[in-house]
C-alpha positions in Angstrom: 117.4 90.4 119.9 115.0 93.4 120.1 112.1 93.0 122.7 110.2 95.6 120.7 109.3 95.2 117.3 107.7 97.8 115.0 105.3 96.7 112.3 105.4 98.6 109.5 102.8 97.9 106.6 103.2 99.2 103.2 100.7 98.1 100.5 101.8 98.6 96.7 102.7 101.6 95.7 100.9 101.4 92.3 97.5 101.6 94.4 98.8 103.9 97.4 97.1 107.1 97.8 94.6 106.9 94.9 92.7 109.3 97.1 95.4 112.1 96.6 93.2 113.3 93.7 94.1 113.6 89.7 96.4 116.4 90.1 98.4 113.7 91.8 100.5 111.3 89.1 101.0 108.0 90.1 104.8 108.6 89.8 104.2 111.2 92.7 102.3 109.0 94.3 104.9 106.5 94.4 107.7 108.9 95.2 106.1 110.3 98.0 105.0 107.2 99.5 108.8 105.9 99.3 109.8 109.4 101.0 107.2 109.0 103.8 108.2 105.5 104.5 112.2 106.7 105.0 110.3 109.0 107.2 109.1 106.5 109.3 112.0 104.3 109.2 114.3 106.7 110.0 112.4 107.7 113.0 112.0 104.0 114.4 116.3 103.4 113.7 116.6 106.3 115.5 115.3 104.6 118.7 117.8 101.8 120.0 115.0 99.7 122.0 112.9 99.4 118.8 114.0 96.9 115.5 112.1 97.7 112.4 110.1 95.0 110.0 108.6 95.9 106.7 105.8 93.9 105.6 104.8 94.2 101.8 104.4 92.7 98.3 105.9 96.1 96.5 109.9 95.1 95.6 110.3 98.8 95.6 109.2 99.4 99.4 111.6 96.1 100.8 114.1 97.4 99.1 114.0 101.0 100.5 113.7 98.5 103.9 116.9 96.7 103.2 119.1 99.6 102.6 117.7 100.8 105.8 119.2 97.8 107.6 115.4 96.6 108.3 114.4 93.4 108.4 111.6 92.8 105.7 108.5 89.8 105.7 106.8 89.3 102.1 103.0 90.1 102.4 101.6 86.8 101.4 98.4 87.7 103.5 94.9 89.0 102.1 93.9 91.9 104.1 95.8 94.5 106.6 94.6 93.0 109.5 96.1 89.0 108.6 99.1 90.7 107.5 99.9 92.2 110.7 99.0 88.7 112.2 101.1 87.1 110.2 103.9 89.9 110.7 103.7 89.3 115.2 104.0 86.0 115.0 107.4 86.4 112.8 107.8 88.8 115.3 107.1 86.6 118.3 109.4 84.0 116.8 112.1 86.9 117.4 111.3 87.1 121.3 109.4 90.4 120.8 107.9 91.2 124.0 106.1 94.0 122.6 105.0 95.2 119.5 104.4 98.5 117.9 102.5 99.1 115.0 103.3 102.3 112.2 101.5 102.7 109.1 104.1 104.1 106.2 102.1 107.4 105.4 103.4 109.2 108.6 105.4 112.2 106.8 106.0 114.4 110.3 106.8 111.7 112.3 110.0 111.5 114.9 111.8 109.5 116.9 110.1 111.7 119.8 107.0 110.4 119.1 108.5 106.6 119.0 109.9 107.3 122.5 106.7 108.9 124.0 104.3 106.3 122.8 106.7 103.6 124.3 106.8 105.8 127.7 102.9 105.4 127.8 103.0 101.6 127.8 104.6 101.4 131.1 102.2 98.8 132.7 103.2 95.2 132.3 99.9 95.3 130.2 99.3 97.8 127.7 97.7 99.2 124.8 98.6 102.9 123.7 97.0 104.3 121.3 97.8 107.4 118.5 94.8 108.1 116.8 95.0 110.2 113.2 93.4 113.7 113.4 90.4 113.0 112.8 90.1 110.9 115.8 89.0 107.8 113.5 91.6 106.2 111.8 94.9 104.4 114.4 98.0 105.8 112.9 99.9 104.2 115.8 99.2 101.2 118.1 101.4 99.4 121.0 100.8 96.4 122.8 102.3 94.7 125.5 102.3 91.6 125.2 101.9 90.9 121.6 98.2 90.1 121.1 96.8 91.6 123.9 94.2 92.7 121.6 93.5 91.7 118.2 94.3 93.9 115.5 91.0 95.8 114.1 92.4 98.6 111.5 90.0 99.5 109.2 87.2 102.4 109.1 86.3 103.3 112.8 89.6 101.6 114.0 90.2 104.2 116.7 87.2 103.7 118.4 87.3 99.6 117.5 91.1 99.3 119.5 89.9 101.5 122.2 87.0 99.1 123.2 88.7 96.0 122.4 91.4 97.1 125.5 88.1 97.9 127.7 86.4 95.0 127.1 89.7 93.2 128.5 90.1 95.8 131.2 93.7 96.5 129.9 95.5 99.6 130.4 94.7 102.2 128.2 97.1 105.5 126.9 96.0 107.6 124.0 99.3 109.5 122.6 98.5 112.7 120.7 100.8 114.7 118.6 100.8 117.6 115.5 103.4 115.3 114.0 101.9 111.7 114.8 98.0 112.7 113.7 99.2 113.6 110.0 98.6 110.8 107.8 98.2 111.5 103.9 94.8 110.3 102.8 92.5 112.8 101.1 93.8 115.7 99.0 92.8 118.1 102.4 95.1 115.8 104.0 98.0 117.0 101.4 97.2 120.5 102.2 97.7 120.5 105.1 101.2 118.3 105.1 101.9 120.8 102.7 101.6 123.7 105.0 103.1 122.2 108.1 106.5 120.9 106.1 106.8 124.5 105.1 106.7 125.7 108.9 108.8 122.7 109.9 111.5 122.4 107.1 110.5 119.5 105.9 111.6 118.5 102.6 109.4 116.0 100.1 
C-alpha cells in the first residue's frame, strides 16, 4: 500500500489539444497525447514511494494505464476539479497519506522532477507547487495530507493554490524546472517542445 498517490487526469483524446492549431490532425493529436502520458507514467513508475492512478473516460488512455501496471478510476465526474475529488477519496480509501497531482501533457518530464517535488513537502503539512512557464497554469501539485487544500485548476490556478495554502498558513514550496514548466497548450507551446526534444533527445 503506497502512502503517496499520483493523480493523473487525462480528458478524451478526441478533444485534447484542439489548441495545437490546424496543422495539427486530430490523429496527431491523439498520438502525441498517448506519447506524453507514457511520458508521465513512466516517470512516476520510476519512483518506488509513488503508485500511479489514471482517471479518464477515453478507453484508449486506461488502456495505455493498464499496460503500465497503473491502477485506473473511470471519470464519471463533470469538471477537472470533481474528478480529482472523486479520484483522492479513491485514493484515501487506499491509505494515501499524500497525494500528488500530474497533468498528462508533461512531455520533458522525469522521475527527477517526481523526487524533487516530493523532497519539498518535507513538513508534516505541505503544499508544493510546480507552476507551468508561464507562471499561470499548476502543472504539478502535492499535498500533505490529502485535502489540505481544495483543488482549484483552472485559468489563474497557480496563483488560486498558492493563496488557498496562505490563507491556511500551510507550508509552502514552489518547484521549478526546464522539464516540469513544459506543458503542450498553444502552438508556441509546440515550438518550443519541439526545440528542446531536439537538444534533449527526446523522441515523439
Amino acid at each position: 500500500m503506497s502512502l503517496c498517490w499520483a493523480i493523473i487526469p487525462v480528458k478524451h483524446l478526441d478533444k485534447a489539444k484542439s489548441r495545437l492549431g490546424p496543422a495539427v490532425s486530430l490523429s496527431e493529436r491523439v498520438s502525441l497525447s498517448l506519447k506524453m502520458l507514457g511520458r508521465v507514467l513512466a516517470a512516476v513508475s520510476d519512483v518506488e514511494e509513488v503508485a500511479a492512478l489514471v482517471v479518464s473516460r477515453d478507453s484508449r488512455a486506461l488502456g495505455l494505464a493498464v499496460s503500465s501496471g497503473v491502477q485506473t478510476l473511470e471519470d464519471r465526474w463533470n469538471g477537472l476539479n470533481p474528478c480529482l475529488e472523486g479520484a483522492a477519496h479513491w485514493c484515501a480509501g487506499k491509505g494515501a497519506r499524500s497525494l500528488l497531482v500530474l497533468h498528462a501533457d508533461l512531455p520533458l518530464i522525469t522521475p527527477g522532477d517526481i523526487r524533487a517535488l516530493l523532497d519539498l513537502g518535507l513538513s508534516t503539512t505541505s503544499v508544493v507547487l510546480a507552476p507551468c512557464r508561464r507562471n499561470e497554469g499548476t502543472n504539478a501539485l502535492f499535498m500533505r495530507p490529502p485535502g489540505i487544500i481544495p483543488f482549484a485548476f483552472g485559468p489563474g490556478s497557480f496563483t488560486a493554490h498558492q493563496k488557498l495554502a496562505f490563507q491556511r498558513a500551510i507550508a509552502l514550496a514552489v518547484y521549478r524546472s526546464p522539464t516540469m514548466e513544459l506543458d503542450l497548450d498553444t502552438e508556441e507551446d509546440l515550438q518550443v517542445f519541439r526545440s528542446e526534444a531536439r537538444l534533449q533527445g527526446a523522441r515523439y
